[in-house]
C-alpha positions as CSV (number, residue, x, y, z in Angstrom):
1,X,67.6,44.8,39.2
2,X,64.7,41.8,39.1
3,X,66.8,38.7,39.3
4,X,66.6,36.5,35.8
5,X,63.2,34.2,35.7
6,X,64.0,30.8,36.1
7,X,64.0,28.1,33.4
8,X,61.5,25.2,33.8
9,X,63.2,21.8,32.7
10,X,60.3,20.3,33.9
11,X,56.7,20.6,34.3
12,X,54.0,18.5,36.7
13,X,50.4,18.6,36.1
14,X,49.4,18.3,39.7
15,X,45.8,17.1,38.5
16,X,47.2,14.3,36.7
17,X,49.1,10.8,38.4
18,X,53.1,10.7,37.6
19,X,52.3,7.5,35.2
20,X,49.7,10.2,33.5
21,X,52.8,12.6,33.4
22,X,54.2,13.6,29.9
23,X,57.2,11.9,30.0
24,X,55.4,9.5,33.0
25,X,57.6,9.7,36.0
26,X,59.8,6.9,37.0
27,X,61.2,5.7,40.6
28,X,64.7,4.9,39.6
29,X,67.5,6.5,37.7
30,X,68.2,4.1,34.8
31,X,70.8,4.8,31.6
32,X,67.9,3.5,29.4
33,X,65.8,6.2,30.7
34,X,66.5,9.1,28.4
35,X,66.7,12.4,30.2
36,X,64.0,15.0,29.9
37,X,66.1,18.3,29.7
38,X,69.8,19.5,29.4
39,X,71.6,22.5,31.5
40,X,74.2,24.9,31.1
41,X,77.4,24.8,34.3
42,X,76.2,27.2,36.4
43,X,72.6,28.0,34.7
44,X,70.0,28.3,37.2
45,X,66.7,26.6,36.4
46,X,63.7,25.4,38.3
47,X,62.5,21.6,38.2
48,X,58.3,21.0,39.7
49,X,58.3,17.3,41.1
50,X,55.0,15.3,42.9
51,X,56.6,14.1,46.8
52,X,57.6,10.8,47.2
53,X,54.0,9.2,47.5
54,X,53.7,10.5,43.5
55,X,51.0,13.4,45.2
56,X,48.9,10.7,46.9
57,X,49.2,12.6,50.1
58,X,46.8,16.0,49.5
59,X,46.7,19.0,51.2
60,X,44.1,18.8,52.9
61,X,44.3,18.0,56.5
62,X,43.1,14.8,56.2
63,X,44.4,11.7,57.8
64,X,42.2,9.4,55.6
65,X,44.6,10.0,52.4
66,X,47.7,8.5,55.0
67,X,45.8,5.8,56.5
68,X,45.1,4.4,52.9
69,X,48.2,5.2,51.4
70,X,49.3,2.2,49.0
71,X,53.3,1.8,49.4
72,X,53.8,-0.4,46.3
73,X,54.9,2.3,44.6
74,X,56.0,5.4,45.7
75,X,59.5,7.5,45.2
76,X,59.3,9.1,42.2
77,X,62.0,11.2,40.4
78,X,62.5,12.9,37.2
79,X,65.8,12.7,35.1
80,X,67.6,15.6,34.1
């Protein structure tokens, strides 16, 4: 038996920046950030996140993406 599919509480548009993000990203857990989703004790669910550079780094083998890298803001999360 196929293990169950995986609920996504959250979705990234990897096209898009995390401030472009619907709910935008954010780099801090705050308790007047609302959360984006709710899950069961136990339930077993899948969350898509951007890396810590908020997907400035591509995958492309280039160095040039690194070398200009702006680290004003970076570390972003997503609240559950």
């Amino acid at each position: 038996m196929a293990p169950p599919t995986r609920r996504v509480v959250s979705s990234i548009d990897l096209k898009k920046k995390p401030w472009e993000q619907n709910p935008p990203l954010h780099n801090r857990w705050h308790p007047h950030i609302p959360h984006v989703a709710a899950v069961n004790t136990g339930e077993v669910f899948r969350v898509e996140m951007v890396d810590w550079t908020g997907g400035a780094i591509r995958d492309d083998d280039s160095p040039l993406d690194v070398k200009s890298l702006d680290l004003s803001t970076f570390l972003y999360f997503v609240t559950l």
